[in-house]
PQR file with spaces between the fields and no chain letter, atoms N, CA, C, O and H, PARSE charges and radii, in Angstrom:
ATOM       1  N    UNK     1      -4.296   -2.592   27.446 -0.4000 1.5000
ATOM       2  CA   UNK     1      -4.778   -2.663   26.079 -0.0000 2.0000
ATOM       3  C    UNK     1      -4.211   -1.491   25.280  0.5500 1.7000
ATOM       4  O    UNK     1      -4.093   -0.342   25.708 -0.5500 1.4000
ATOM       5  N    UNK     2      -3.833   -1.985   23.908 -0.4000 1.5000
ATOM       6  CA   UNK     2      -3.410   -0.642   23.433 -0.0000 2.0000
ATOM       7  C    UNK     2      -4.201   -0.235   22.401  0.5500 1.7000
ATOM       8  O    UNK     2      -4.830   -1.005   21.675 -0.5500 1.4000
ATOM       9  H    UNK     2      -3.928   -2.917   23.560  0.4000 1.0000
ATOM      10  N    UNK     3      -4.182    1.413   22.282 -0.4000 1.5000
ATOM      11  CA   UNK     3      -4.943    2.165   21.488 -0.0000 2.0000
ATOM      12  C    UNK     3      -4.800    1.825   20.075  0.5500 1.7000
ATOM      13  O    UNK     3      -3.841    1.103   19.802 -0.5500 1.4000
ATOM      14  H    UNK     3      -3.670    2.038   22.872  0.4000 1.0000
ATOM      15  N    UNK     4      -5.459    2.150   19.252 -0.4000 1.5000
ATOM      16  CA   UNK     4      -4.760    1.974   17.595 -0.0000 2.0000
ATOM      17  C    UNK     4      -4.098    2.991   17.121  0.5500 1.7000
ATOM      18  O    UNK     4      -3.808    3.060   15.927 -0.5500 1.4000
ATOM      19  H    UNK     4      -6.238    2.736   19.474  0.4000 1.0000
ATOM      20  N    UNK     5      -3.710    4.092   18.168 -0.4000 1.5000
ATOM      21  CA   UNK     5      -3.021    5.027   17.538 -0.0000 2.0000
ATOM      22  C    UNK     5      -1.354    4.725   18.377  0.5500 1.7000
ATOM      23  O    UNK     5      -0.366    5.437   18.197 -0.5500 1.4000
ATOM      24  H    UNK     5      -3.945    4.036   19.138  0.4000 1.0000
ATOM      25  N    UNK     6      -1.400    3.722   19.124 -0.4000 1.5000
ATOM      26  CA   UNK     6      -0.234    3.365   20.032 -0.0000 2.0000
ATOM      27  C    UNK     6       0.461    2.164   18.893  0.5500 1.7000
ATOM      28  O    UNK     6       1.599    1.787   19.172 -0.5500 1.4000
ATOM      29  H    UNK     6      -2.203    3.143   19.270  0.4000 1.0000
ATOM      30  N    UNK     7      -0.143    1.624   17.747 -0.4000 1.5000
ATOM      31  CA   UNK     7       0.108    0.242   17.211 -0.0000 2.0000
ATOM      32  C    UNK     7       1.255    1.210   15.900  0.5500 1.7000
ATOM      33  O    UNK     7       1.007    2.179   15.182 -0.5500 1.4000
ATOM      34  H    UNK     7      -1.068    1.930   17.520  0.4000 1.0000
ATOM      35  N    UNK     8       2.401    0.442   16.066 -0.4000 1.5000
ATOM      36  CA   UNK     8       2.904    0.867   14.680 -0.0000 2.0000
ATOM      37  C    UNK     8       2.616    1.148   13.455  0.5500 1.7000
ATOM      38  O    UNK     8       1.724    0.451   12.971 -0.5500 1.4000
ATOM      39  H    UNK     8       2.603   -0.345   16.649  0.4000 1.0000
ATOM      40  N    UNK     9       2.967    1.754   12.946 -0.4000 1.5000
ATOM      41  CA   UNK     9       2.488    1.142   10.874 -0.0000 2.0000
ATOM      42  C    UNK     9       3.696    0.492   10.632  0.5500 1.7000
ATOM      43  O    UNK     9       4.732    0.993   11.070 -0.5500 1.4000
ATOM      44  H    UNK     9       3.691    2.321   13.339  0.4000 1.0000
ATOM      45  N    UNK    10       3.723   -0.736    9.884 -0.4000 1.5000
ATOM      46  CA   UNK    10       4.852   -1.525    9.786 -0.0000 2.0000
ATOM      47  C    UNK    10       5.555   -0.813    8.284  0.5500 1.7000
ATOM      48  O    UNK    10       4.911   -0.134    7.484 -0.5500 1.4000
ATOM      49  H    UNK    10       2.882   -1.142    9.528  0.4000 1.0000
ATOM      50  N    UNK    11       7.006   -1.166    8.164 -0.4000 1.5000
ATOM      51  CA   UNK    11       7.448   -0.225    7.429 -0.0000 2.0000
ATOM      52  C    UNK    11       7.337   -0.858    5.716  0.5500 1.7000
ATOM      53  O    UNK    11       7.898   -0.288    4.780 -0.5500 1.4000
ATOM      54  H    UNK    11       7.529   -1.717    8.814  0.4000 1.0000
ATOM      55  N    UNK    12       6.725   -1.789    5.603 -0.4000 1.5000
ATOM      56  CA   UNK    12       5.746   -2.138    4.208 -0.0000 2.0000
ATOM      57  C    UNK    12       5.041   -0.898    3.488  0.5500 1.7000
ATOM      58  O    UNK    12       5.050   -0.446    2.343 -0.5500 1.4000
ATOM      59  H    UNK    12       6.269   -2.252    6.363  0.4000 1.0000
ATOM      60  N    UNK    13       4.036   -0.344    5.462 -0.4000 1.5000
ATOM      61  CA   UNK    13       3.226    0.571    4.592 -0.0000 2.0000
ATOM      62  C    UNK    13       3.116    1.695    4.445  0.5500 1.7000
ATOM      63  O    UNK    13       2.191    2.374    3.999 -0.5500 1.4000
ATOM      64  H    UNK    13       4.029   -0.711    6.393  0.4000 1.0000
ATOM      65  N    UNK    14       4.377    2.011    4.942 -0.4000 1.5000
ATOM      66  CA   UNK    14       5.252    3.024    4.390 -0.0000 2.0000
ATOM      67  C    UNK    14       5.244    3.677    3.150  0.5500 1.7000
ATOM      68  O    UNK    14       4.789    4.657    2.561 -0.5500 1.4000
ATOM      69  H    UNK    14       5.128    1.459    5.305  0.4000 1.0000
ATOM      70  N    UNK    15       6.008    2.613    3.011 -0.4000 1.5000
ATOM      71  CA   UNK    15       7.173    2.290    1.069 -0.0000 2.0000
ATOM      72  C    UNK    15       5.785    2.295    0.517  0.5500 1.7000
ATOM      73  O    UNK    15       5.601    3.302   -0.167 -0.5500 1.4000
ATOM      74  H    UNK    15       6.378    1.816    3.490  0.4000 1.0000
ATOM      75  N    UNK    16       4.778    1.529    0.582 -0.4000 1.5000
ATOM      76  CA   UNK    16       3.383    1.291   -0.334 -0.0000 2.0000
ATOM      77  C    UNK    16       2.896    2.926   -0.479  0.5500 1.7000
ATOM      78  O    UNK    16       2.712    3.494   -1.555 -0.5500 1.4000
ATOM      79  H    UNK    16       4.928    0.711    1.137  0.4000 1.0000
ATOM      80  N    UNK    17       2.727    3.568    0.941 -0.4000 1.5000
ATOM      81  CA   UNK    17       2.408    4.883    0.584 -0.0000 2.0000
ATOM      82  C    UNK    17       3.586    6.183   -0.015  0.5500 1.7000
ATOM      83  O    UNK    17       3.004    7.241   -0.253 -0.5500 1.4000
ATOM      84  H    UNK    17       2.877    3.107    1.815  0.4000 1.0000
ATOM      85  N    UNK    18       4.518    6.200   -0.172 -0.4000 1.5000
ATOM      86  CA   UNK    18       5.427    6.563   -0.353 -0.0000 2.0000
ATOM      87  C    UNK    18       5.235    6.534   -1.991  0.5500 1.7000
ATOM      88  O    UNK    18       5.482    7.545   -2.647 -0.5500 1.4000
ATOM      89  H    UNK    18       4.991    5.340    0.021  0.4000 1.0000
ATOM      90  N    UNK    19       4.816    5.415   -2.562 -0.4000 1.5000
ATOM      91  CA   UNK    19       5.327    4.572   -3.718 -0.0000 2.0000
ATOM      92  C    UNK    19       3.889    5.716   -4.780  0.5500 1.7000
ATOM      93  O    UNK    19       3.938    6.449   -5.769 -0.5500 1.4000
ATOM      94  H    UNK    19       4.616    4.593   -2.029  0.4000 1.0000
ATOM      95  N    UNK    20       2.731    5.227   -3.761 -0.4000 1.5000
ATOM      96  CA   UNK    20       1.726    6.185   -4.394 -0.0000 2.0000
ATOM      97  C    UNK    20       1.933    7.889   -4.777  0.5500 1.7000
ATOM      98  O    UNK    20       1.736    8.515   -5.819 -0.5500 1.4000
ATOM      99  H    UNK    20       2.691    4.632   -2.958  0.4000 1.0000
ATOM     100  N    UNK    21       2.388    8.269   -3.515 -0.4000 1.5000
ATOM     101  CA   UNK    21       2.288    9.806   -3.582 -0.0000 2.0000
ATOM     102  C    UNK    21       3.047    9.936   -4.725  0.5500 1.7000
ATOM     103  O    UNK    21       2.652   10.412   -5.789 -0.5500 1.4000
ATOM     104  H    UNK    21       2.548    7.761   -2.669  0.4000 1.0000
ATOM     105  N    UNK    22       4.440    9.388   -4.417 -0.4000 1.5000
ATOM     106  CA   UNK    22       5.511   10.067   -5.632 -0.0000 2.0000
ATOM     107  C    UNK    22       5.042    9.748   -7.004  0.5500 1.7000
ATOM     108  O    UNK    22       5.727   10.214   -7.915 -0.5500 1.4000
ATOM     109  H    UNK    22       4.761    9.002   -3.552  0.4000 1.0000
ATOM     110  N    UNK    23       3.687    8.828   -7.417 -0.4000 1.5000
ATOM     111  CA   UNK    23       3.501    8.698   -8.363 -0.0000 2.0000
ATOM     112  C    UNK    23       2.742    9.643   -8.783  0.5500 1.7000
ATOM     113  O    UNK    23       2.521    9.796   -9.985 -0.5500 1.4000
ATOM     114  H    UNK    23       3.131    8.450   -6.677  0.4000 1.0000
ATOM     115  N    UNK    24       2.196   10.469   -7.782 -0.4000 1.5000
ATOM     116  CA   UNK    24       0.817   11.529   -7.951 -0.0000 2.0000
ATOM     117  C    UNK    24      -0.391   10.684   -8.001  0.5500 1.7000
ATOM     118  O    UNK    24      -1.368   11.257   -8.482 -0.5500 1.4000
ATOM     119  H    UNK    24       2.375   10.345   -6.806  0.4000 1.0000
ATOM     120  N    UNK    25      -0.577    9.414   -7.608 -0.4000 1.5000
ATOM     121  CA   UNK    25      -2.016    8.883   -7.460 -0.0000 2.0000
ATOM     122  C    UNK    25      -2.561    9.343   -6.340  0.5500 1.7000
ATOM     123  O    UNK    25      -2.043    9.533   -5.240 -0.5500 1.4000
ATOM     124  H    UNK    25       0.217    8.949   -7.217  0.4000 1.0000
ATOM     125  N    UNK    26      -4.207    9.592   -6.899 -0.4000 1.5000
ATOM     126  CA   UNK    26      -4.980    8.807   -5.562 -0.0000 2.0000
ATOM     127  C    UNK    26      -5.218    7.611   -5.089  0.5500 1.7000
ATOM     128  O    UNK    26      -5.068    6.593   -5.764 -0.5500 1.4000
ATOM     129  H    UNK    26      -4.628    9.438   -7.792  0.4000 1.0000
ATOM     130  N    UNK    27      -5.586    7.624   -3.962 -0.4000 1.5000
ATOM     131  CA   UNK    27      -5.680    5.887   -3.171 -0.0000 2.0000
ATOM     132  C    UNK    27      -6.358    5.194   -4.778  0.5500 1.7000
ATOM     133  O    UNK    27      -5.632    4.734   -5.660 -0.5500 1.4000
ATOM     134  H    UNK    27      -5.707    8.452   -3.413  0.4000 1.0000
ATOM     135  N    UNK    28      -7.722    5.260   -4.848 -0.4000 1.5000
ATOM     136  CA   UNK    28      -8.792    5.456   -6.200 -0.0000 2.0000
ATOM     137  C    UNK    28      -7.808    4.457   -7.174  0.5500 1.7000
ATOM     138  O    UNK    28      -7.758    3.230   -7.251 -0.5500 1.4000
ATOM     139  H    UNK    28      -8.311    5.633   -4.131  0.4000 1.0000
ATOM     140  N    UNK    29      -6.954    5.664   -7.973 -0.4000 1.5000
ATOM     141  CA   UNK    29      -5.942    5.606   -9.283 -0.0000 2.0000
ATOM     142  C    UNK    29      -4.604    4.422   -9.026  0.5500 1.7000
ATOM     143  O    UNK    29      -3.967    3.919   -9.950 -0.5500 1.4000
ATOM     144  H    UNK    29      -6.996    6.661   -7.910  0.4000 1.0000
ATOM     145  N    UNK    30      -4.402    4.170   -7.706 -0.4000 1.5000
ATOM     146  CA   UNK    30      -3.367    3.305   -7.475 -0.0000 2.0000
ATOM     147  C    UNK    30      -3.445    2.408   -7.485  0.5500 1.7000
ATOM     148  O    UNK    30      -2.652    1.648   -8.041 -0.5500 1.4000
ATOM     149  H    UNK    30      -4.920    4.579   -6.954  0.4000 1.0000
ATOM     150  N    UNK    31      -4.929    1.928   -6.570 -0.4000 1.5000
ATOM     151  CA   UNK    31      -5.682    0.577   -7.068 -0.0000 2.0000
ATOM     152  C    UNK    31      -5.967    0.006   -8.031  0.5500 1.7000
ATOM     153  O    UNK    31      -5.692   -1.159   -8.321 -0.5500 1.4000
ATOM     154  H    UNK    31      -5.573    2.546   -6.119  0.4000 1.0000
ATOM     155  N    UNK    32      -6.624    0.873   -8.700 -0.4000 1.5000
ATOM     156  CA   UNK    32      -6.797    0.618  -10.296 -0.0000 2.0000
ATOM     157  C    UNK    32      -5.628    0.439  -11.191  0.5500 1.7000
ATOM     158  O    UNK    32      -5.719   -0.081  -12.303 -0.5500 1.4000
ATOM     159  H    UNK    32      -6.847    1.819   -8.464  0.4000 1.0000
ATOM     160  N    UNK    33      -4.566    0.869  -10.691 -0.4000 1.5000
ATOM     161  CA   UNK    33      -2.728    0.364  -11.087 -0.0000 2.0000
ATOM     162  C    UNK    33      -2.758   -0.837  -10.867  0.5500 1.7000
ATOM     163  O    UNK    33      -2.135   -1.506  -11.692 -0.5500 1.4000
ATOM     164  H    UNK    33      -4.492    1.291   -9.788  0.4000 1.0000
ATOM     165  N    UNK    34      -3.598   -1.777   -9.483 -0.4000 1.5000
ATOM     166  CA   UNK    34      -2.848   -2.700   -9.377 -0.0000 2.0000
ATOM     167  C    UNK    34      -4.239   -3.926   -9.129  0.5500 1.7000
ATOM     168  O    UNK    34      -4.213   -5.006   -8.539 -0.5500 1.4000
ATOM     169  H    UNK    34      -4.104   -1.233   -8.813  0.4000 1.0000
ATOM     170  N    UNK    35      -5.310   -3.270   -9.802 -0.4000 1.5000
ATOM     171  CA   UNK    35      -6.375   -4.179   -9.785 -0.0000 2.0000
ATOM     172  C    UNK    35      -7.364   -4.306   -8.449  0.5500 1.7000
ATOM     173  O    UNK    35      -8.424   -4.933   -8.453 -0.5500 1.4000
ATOM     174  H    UNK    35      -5.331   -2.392  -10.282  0.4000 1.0000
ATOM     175  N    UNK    36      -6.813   -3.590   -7.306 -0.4000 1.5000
ATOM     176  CA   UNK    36      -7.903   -3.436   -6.122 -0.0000 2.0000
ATOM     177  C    UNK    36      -8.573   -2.263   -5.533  0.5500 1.7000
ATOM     178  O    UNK    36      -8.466   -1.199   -6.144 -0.5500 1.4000
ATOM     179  H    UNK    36      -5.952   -3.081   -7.303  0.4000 1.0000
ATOM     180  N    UNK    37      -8.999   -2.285   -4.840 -0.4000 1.5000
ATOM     181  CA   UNK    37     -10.070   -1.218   -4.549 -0.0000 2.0000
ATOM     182  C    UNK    37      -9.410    0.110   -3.813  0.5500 1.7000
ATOM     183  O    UNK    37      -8.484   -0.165   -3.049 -0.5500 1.4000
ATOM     184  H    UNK    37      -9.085   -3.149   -4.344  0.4000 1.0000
ATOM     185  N    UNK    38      -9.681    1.214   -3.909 -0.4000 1.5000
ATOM     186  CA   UNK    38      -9.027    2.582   -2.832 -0.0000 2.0000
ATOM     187  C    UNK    38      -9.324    1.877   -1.157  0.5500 1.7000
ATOM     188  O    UNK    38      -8.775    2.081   -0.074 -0.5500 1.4000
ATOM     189  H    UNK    38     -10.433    1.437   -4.529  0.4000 1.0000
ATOM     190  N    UNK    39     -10.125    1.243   -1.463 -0.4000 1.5000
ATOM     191  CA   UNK    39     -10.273    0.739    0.395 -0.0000 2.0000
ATOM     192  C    UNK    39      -9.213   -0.526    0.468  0.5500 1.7000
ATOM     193  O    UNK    39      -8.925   -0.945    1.589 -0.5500 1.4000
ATOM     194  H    UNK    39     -10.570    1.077   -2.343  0.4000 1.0000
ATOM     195  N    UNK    40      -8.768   -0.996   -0.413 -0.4000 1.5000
ATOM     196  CA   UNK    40      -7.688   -2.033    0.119 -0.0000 2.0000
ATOM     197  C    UNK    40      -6.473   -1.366    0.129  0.5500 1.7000
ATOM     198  O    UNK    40      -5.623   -1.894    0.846 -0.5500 1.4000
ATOM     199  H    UNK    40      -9.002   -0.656   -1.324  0.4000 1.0000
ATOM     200  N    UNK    41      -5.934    0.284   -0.833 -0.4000 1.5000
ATOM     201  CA   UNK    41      -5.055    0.919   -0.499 -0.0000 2.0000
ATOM     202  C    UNK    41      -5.036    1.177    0.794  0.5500 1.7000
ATOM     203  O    UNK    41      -4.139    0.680    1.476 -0.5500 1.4000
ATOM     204  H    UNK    41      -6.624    0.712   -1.416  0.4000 1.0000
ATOM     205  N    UNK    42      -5.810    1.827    1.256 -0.4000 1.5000
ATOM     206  CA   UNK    42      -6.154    2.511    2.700 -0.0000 2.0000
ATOM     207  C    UNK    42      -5.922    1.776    3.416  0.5500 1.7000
ATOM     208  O    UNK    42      -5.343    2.386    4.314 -0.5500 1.4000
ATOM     209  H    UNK    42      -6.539    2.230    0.703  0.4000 1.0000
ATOM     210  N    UNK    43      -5.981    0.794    3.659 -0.4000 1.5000
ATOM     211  CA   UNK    43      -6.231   -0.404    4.421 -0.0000 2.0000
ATOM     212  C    UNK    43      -4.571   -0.769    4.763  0.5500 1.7000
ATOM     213  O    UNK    43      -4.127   -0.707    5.910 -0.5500 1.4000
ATOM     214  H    UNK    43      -6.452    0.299    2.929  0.4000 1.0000
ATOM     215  N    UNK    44      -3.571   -1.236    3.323 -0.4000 1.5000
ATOM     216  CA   UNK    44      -2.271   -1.515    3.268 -0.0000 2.0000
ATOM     217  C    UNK    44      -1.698    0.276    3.884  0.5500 1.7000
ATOM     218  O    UNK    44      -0.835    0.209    4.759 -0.5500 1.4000
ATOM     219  H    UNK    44      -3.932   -1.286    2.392  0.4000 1.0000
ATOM     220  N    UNK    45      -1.972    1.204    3.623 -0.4000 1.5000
ATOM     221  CA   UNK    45      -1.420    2.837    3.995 -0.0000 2.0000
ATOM     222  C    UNK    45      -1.247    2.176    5.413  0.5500 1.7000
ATOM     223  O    UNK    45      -0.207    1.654    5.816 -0.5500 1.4000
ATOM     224  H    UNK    45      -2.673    1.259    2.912  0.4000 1.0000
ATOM     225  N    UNK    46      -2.504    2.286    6.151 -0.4000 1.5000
ATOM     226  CA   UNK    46      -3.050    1.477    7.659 -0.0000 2.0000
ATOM     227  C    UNK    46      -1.829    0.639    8.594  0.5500 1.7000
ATOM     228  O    UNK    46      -1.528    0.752    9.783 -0.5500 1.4000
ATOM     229  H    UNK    46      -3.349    2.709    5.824  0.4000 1.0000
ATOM     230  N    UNK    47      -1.409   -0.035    7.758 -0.4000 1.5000
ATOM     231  CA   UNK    47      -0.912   -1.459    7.996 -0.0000 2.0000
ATOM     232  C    UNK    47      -2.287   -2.312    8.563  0.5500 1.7000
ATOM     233  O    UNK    47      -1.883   -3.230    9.276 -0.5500 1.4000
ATOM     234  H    UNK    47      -1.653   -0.126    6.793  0.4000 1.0000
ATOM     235  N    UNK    48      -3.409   -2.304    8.497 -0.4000 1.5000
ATOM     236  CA   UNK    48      -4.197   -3.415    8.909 -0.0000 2.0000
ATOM     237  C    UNK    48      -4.694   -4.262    8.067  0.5500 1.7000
ATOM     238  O    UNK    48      -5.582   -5.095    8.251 -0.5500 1.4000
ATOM     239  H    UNK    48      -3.737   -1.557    7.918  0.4000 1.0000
ATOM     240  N    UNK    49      -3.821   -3.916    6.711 -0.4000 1.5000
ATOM     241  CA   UNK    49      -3.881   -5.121    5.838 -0.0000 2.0000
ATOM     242  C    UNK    49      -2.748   -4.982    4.988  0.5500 1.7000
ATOM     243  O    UNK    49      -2.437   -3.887    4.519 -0.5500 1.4000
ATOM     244  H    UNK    49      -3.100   -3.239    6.562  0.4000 1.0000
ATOM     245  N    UNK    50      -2.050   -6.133    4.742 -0.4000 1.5000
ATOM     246  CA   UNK    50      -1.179   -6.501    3.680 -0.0000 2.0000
ATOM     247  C    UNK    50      -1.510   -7.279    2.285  0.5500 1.7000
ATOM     248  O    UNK    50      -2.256   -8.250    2.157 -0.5500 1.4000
ATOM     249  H    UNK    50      -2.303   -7.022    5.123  0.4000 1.0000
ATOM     250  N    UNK    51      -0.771   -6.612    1.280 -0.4000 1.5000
ATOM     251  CA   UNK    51      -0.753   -7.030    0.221 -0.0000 2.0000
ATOM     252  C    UNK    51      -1.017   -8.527   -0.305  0.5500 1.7000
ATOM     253  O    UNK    51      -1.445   -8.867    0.798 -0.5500 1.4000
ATOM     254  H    UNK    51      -0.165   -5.824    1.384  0.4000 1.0000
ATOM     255  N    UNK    52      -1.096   -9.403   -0.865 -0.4000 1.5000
ATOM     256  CA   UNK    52      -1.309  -10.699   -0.637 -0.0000 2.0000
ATOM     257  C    UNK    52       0.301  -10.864   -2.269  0.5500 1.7000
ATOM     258  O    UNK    52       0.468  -10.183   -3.281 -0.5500 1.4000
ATOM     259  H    UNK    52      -0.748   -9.126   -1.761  0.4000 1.0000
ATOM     260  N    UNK    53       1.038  -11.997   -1.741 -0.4000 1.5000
ATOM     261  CA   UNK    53       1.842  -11.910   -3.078 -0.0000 2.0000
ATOM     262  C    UNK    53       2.090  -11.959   -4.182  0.5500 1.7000
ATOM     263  O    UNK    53       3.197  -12.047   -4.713 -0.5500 1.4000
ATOM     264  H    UNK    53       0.902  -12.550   -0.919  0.4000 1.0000
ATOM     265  N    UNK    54       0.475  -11.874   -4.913 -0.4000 1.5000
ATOM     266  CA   UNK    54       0.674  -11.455   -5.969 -0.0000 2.0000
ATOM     267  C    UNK    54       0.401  -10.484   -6.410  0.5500 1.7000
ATOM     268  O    UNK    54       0.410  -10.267   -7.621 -0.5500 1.4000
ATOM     269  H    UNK    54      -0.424  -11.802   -4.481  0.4000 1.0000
ATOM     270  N    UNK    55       0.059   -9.576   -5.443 -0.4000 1.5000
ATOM     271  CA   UNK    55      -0.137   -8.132   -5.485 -0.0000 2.0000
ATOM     272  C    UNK    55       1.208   -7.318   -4.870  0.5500 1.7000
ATOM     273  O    UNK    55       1.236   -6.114   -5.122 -0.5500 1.4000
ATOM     274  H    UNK    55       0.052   -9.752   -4.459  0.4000 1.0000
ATOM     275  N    UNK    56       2.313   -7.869   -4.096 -0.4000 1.5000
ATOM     276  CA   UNK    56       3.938   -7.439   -4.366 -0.0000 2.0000
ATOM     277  C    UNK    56       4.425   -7.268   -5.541  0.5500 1.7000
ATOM     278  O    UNK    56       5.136   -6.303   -5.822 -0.5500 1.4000
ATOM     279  H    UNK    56       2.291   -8.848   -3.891  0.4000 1.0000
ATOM     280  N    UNK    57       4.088   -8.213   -6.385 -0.4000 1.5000
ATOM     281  CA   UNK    57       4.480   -8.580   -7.618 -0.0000 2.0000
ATOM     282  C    UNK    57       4.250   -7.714   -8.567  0.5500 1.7000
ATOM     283  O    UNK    57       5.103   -7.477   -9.423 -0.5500 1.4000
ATOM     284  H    UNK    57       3.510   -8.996   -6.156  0.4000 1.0000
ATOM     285  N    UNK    58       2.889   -7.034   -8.542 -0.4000 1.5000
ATOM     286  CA   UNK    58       2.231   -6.386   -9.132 -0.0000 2.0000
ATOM     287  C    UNK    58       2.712   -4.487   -8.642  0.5500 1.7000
ATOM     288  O    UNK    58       2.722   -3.485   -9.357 -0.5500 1.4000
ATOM     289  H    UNK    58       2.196   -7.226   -7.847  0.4000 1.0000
ATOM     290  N    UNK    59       2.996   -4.626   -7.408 -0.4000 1.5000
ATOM     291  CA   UNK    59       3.513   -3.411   -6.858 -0.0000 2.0000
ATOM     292  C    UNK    59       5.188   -3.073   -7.364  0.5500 1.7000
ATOM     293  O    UNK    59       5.722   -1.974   -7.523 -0.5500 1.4000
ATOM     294  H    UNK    59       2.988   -5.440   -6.827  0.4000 1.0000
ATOM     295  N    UNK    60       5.631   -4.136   -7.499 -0.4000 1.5000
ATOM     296  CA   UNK    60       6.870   -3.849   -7.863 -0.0000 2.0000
ATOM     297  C    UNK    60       7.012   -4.166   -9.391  0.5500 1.7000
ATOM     298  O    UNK    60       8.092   -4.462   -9.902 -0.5500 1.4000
ATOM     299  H    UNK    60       5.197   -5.028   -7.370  0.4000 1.0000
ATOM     300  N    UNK    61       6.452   -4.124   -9.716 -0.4000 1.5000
ATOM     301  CA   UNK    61       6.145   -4.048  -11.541 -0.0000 2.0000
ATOM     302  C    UNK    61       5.965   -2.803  -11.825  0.5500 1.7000
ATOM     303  O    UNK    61       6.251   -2.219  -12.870 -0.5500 1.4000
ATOM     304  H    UNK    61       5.574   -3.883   -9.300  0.4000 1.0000
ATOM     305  N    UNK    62       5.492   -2.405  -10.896 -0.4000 1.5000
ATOM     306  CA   UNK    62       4.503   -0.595  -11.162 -0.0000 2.0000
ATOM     307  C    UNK    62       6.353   -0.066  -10.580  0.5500 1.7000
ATOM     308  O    UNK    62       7.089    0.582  -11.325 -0.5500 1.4000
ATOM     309  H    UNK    62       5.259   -2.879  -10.047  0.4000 1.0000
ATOM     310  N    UNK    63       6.611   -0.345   -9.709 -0.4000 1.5000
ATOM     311  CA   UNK    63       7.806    0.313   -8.927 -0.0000 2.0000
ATOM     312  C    UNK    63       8.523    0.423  -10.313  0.5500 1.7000
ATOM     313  O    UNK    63       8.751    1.524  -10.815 -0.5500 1.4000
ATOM     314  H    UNK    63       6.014   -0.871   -9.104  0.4000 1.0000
ATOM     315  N    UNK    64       8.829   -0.616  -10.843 -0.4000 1.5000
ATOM     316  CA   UNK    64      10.422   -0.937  -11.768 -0.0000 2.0000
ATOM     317  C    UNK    64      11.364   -1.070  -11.051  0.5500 1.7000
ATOM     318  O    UNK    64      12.463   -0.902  -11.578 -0.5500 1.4000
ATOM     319  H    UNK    64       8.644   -1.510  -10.436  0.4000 1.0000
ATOM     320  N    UNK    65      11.330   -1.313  -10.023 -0.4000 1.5000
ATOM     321  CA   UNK    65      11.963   -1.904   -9.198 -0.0000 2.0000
ATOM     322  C    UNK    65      11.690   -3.259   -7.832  0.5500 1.7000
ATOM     323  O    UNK    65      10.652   -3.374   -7.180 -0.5500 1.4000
ATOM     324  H    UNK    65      10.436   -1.450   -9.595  0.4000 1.0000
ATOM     325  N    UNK    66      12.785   -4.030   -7.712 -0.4000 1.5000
ATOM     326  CA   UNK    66      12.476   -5.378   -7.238 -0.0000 2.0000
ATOM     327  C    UNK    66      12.386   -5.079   -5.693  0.5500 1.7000
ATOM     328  O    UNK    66      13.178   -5.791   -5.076 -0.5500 1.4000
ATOM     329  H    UNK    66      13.628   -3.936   -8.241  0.4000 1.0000
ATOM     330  N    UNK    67      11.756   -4.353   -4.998 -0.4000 1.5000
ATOM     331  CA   UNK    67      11.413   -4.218   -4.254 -0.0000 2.0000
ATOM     332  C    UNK    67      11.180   -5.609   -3.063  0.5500 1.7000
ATOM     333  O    UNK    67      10.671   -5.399   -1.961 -0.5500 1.4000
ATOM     334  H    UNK    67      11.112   -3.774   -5.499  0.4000 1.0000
């Protein structure tokens, strides 16, 4: 069985956290960028949840880039 600290972060949630910092948000302020909660940031940071696609859409709107 593996640990949850043995499980990758897939490289989505990466770029998602990456995307925040350099903006200077908090989890909080990023959500509210993109209409969901600091616990669904955390969650995508995690990888134990992904974005749903119209919230890509919405991430790469904020990006300005087509991510």
């Amino acid at each position: 069985m593996r640990r949850r600290s043995e499980i990758a972060v897939p490289e989505w949630a990466h770029k998602i956290e990456d995307m925040r910092q350099t903006r200077k948000l908090s989890q909080e302020g990023f959500g509210n960028r993109v209409g969901v909660s600091a616990m669904a940031v955390s969650r995508w940071e995690r990888g134990v949840a992904e974005p749903t696609g119209e919230t890509y859409i919405l991430l790469g709107n904020l990006a300005d880039a087509p991510l």
